[in-house]
C-alpha positions in Angstrom: 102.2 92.2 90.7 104.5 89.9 92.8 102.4 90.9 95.9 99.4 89.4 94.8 101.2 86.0 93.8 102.9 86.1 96.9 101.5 88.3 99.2 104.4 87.7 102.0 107.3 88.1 100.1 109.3 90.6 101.6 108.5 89.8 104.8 110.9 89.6 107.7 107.7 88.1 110.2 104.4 86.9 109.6 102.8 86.0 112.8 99.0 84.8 113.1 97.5 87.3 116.4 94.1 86.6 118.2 91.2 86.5 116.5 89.1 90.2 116.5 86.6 91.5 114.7 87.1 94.4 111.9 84.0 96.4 110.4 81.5 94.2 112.1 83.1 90.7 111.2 84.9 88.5 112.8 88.9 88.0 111.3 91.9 86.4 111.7 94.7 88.8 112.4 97.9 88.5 110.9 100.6 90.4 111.4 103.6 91.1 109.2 106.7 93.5 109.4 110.1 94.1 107.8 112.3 96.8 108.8 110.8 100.3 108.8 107.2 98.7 108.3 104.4 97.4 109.8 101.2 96.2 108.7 98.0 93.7 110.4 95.9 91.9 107.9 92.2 91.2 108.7 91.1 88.1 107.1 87.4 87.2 107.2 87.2 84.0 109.3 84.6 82.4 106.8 85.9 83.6 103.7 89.3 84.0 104.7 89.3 87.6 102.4 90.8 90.3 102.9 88.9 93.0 105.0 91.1 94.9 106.4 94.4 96.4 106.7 96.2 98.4 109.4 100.2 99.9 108.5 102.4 102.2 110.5 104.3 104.3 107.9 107.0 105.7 108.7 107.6 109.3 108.0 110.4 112.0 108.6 108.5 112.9 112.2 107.7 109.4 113.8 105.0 107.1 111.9 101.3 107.2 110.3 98.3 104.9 110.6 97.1 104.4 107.7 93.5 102.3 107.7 92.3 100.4 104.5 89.0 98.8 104.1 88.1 96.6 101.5 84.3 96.1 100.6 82.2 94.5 97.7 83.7 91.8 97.1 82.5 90.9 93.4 83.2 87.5 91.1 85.1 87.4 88.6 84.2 85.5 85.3 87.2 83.5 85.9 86.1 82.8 89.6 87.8 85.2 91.8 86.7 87.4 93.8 88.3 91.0 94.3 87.1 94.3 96.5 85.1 96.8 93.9 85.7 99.3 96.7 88.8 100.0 98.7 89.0 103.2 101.0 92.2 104.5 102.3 92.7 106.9 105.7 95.5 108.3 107.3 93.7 110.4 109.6 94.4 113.4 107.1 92.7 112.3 104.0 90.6 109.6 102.4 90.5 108.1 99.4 87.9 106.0 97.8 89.1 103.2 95.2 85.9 102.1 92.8 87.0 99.3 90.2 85.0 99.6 87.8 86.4 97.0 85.6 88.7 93.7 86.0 90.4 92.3 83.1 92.0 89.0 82.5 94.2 87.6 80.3 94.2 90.5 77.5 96.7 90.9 75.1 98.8 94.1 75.8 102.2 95.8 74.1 104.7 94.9 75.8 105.8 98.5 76.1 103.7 99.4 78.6 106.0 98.0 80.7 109.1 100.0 79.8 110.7 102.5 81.7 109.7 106.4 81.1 112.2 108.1 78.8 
């Protein structure tokens, strides 16, 4: 949750890069790191959301690319807009993210936050 109120924290560098286009539109590109990380954001330059993403992993032999593409961008009730579609590629294997549904502000136990026993 902390990384959508504050989508940097944890961030050793944030650095704004040229500006390039990603899935046909033209973005900002930011990119951020901390140790052992990497990641470039594409921000649409009109809407300023999020398009794309772009992280170097790293695993026990050297480091993966890992792509993510975020599509359908559908509003909220509450005026927001979030991706209905995500997709995730490491070159290996894809996965597609469908959000089907987006609640807000629902009342919850507040056991489902508790560790596992």
């Amino acid at each position: 949750f902390e990384s959508i109120v504050n989508p940097f924290r944890g961030f050793d560098k944030v650095e704004l890069k040229a500006e390039k286009e990603f899935n046909g539109k033209p973005c900002h590109v930011l990119a951020l790191s901390r140790e052992g990380f990497e990641t470039t954001w594409f921000l649409d330059k009109k809407t300023h959301l999020k398009e794309g993403a772009v992280e170097l992993v790293k695993v026990s032999k050297g480091s993966v690319r890992v792509l993510t593409v975020y599509a359908n961008y559908t509003e909220h009730e509450k005026g927001f807009k979030y991706a209905d579609r995500i997709e995730v590629n490491n070159g290996m294997h894809k996965a597609v993210i469908r959000v089907k549904q987006f609640k807000v502000d629902v009342e919850m136990d507040n056991g489902v936050f508790d560790m596992p026993k």
